[in-house]
N, C-alpha and C positions, 0 to 999 in steps of 0.2 A: 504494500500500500504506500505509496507514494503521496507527497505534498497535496496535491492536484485533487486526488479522490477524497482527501481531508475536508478542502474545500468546497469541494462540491455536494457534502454530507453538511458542512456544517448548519445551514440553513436549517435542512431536516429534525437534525440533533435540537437545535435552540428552540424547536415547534413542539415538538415531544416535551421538552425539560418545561418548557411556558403549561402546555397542557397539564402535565403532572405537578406540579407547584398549584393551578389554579383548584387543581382537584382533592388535592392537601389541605389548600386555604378552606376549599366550600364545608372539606370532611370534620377540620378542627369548628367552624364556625357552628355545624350542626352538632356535635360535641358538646361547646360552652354553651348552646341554647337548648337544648334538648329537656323536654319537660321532667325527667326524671332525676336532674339534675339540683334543679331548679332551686326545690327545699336545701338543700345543702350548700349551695351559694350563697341563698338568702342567708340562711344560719353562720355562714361563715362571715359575710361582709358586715353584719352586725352584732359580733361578737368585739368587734376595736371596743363598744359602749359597755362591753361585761367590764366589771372590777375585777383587774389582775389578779388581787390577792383570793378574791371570790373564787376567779375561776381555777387557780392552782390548789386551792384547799389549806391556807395559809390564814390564822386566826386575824382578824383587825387591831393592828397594833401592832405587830410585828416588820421590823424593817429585815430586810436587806443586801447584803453587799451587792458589789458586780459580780463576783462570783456564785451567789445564790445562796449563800451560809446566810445563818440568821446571827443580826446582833443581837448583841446581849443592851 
């Protein structure tokens, strides 16, 4: 295969690679939208409003470090 047969593919090649990327794109979008999803999104993009210490099982009153040990 020589230069020449490269070029003369590549057109081909770049229609394939377009179609298969759009059909990726349409597969992920039916994915993130799919009704069965849905509650679970929901639940997850409104958990940023749960309280941290709530949602970990950490008494009110208790701090912290950055490493996650508790102060005294």
């Amino acid at each position: 295969m020589d230069f020449s047969t490269l070029e003369a593919l590549k057109p081909t090649l770049i229609s394939y690679q377009t179609l298969l990327l759009f059909v990726l794109f349409i597969g992920l979008v039916w994915w993130a939208y799919g009704k069965r999803r849905k509650d679970r999104f929901d639940a997850i993009a409104s958990s940023i409003f749960d309280d941290e210490n709530e949602a970990n099982g950490i008494p009110p009153g208790t701090e912290q470090d950055r490493a996650g040990a508790n102060k005294k």
